[in-house]
C-alpha positions as a printed Julia matrix, in Angstrom:
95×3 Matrix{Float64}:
 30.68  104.71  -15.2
 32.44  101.82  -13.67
 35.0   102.73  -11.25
 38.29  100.42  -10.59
 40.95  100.9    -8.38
 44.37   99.8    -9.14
 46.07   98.84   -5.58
 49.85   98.86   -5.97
 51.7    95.98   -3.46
 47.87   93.83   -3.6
 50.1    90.83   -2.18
 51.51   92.6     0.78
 50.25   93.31    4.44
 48.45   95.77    3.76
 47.44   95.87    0.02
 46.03   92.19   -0.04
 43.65   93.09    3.22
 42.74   96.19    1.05
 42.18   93.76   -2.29
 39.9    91.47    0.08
 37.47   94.41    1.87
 36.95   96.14   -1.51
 36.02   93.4    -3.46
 33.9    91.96   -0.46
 32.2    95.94   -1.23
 31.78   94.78   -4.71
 33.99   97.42   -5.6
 35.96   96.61   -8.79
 39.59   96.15   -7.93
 43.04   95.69  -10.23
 45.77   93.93   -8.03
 49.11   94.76   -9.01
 51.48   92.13   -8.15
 55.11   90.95   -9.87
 53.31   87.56  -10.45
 49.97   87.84  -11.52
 49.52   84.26  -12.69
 50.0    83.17   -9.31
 47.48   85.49   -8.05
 44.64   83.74   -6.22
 41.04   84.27   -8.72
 38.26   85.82   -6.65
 35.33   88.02   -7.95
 35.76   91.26   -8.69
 39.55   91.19   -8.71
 41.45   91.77  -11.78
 45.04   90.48  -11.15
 47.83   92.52  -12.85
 51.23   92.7   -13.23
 53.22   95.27  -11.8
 57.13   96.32  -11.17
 58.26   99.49   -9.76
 61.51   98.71  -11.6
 60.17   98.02  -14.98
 58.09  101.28  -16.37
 56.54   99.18  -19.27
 54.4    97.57  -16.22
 53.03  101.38  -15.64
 50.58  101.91  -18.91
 49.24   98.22  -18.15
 47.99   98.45  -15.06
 46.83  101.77  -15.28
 44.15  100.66  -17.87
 41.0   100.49  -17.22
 41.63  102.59  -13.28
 40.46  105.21  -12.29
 41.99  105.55   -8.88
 45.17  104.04   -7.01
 45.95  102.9    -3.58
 49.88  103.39   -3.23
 51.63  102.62   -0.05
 54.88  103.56   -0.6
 58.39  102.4     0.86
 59.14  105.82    3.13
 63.14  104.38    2.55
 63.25  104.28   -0.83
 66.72  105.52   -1.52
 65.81  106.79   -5.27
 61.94  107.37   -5.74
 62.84  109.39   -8.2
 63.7   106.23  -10.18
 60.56  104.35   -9.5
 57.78  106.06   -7.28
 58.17  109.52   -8.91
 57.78  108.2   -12.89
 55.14  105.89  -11.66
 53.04  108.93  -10.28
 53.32  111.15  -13.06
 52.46  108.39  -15.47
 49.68  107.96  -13.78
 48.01  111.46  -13.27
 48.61  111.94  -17.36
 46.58  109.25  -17.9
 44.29  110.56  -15.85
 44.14  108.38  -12.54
């Protein structure tokens, strides 16, 4: 079975250090990312797009995962808007 892990903010602080160790692991890796055609190409790295504020981003990037890194904004004023639907989309497709 081949794992992947989708990791949620890959172009941020945190998330693009994350992209860069796992995929040095040869661990396969989907980067979510509001501009994935801009995304730099490196192996093992799938780049995909991704928007907390547009749910029909969700079912995308969830395909093919199997896990997901999520480091989420601790003030965002309405996760039940965009953190909350994201999770439970993702646990009933089985990530």
């Amino acid at each position: 079975m081949s794992h992947k892990i989708l990791v949620i903010g890959a172009t941020g602080n945190v998330g693009s250090h994350l992209v860069k160790l796992l995929a040095e692991k040869d661990k396969q890796v989907k980067a979510a990312t509001r501009k994935p055609e801009a995304y730099a190409i490196r192996p093992n790295v799938e780049a995909t797009a991704f928007e907390f504020d547009d749910p029909t981003t969700y079912a995308p990037a969830l395909e093919g995962a199997d896990r997901v890194f999520l480091l989420a904004k601790g003030a965002d004023p309405e996760p039940q808007k965009t953190l909350i639907p994201f999770i439970d989309q993702a646990k009933a497709s089985g990530v």
